[in-house]
C-alpha positions, 0 to 999 in steps of 0.5 A: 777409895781413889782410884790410880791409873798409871801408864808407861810410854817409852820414847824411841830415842835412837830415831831421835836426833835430839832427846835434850827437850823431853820432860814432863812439861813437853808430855802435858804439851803432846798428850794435850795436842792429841787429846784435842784430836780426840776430844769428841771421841773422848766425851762420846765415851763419857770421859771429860778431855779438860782434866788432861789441861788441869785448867779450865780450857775456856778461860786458862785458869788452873783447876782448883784442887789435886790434879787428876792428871799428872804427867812424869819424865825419869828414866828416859820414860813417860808416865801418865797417872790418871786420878779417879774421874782422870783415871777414867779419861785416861783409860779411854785415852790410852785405848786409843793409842795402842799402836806406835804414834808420832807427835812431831818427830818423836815415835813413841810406843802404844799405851796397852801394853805399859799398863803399871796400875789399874785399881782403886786404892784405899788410901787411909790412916793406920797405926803402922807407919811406912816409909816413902821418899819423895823425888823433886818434892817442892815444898814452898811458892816461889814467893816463900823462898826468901821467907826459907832462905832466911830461916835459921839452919836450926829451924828449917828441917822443922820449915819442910816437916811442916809443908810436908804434914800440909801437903798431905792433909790438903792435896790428897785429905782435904781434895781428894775427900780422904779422912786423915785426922789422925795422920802422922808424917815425919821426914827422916833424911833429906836425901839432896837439896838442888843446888840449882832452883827448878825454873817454872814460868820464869820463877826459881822453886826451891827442890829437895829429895826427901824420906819421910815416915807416916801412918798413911797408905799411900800409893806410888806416882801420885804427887805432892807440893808444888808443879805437881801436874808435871810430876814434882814430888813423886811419891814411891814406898821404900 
């Protein structure tokens, strides 16, 4: 069983004189400035602050594994999804901000009343496949680019079916501890291939909209592929 949970916050934009700047990244920046104000709060209540970074706080480097926090932006909303022990960290937090609250000079609406999930999960293997779409799925590192560029238009569908039956059975089987040996996926239609690479870190990442077919039961605002933290991949049941 995994446990999701997943919050909505909603950003008064009509107070703001500039909305341009909001993205995921700019919620990890804001939700990781609150949670070190709350950082004594949080470990009082038995929740572990550093899984809101998804790095290690002393040293920087970047946890190995599923991120258990994720940060999303579509919509003109935020949304927060909080993966088992993150789940938890994330219900302590957002019961501290039940209220409007401000970071910088952006108001933003409370936590408690945007409660989307709040279960565990029991993401498994079935004979019935399902259809999801995945929005802004990066497959590949950046260093693979030239590597899927370079690959014949014939054999690239077979290229992102594979990274696909990758992510699936290591993000989520291997990292989340989920028995998937009898997983089946299959993309079914690229919905949009971007014209324009994402740029994370001063790198171009290749982004697709994506549906695909398998046996899993998955539940939505969970993420797969690259920069998933920030929300890249989310995946939703069609």
């Amino acid at each position: 069983m995994v446990k999701v949970s997943t919050f909505k916050i909603t950003p008064f934009l009509a107070l703001q004189s500039d909305s341009s700047r909001l993205s995921s990244e700019w919620l990890r920046e804001a939700i990781n400035t609150l949670v070190r104000q709350k950082w004594q709060t949080l470990e009082q209540a038995g929740a572990d602050p550093s899984l809101f970074f998804n790095r290690d706080v002393k040293t920087g480097k970047t946890r190995v594994g599923y991120p258990l926090v994720i940060y999303h932006y579509f919509n003109g909303s935020f949304y927060i999804t909080g993966v088992n022990k993150g789940a938890f960290a994330l219900e302590i937090f957002a019961s501290l901000y039940k209220e409007p609250f401000c970071y910088g000079n952006i108001i933003m609406e409370g936590f408690s009343a945007k409660n989307l999930e709040k279960n565990e999960t029991d993401i498994s293997v079935s004979p019935e496949k399902k259809l999801y779409m995945l929005t802004k799925w990066i497959p590949f590192h950046y260093k693979m680019n030239s590597v899927f560029e370079n690959t014949p238009l014939t054999k690239k569908a077979g290229l992102l079916n594979n990274q696909l039956y990758k992510h699936l059975e290591n993000e989520l089987g291997k990292y989340l501890g989920l028995n998937f040996q009898a997983l089946k996926a299959e993309i079914t239609d690229i919905l949009k291939a971007y014209q324009k690479p994402f740029t994370y870190k001063g790198h171009p990442y290749f982004c697709f909209d994506i549906v695909f077919s398998s046996n899993a039961s998955l539940p939505p605002m969970l993420t797969l592929g690259n920069i998933k933290a920030l929300g890249y991949g989310r995946i939703e049941k069609i």
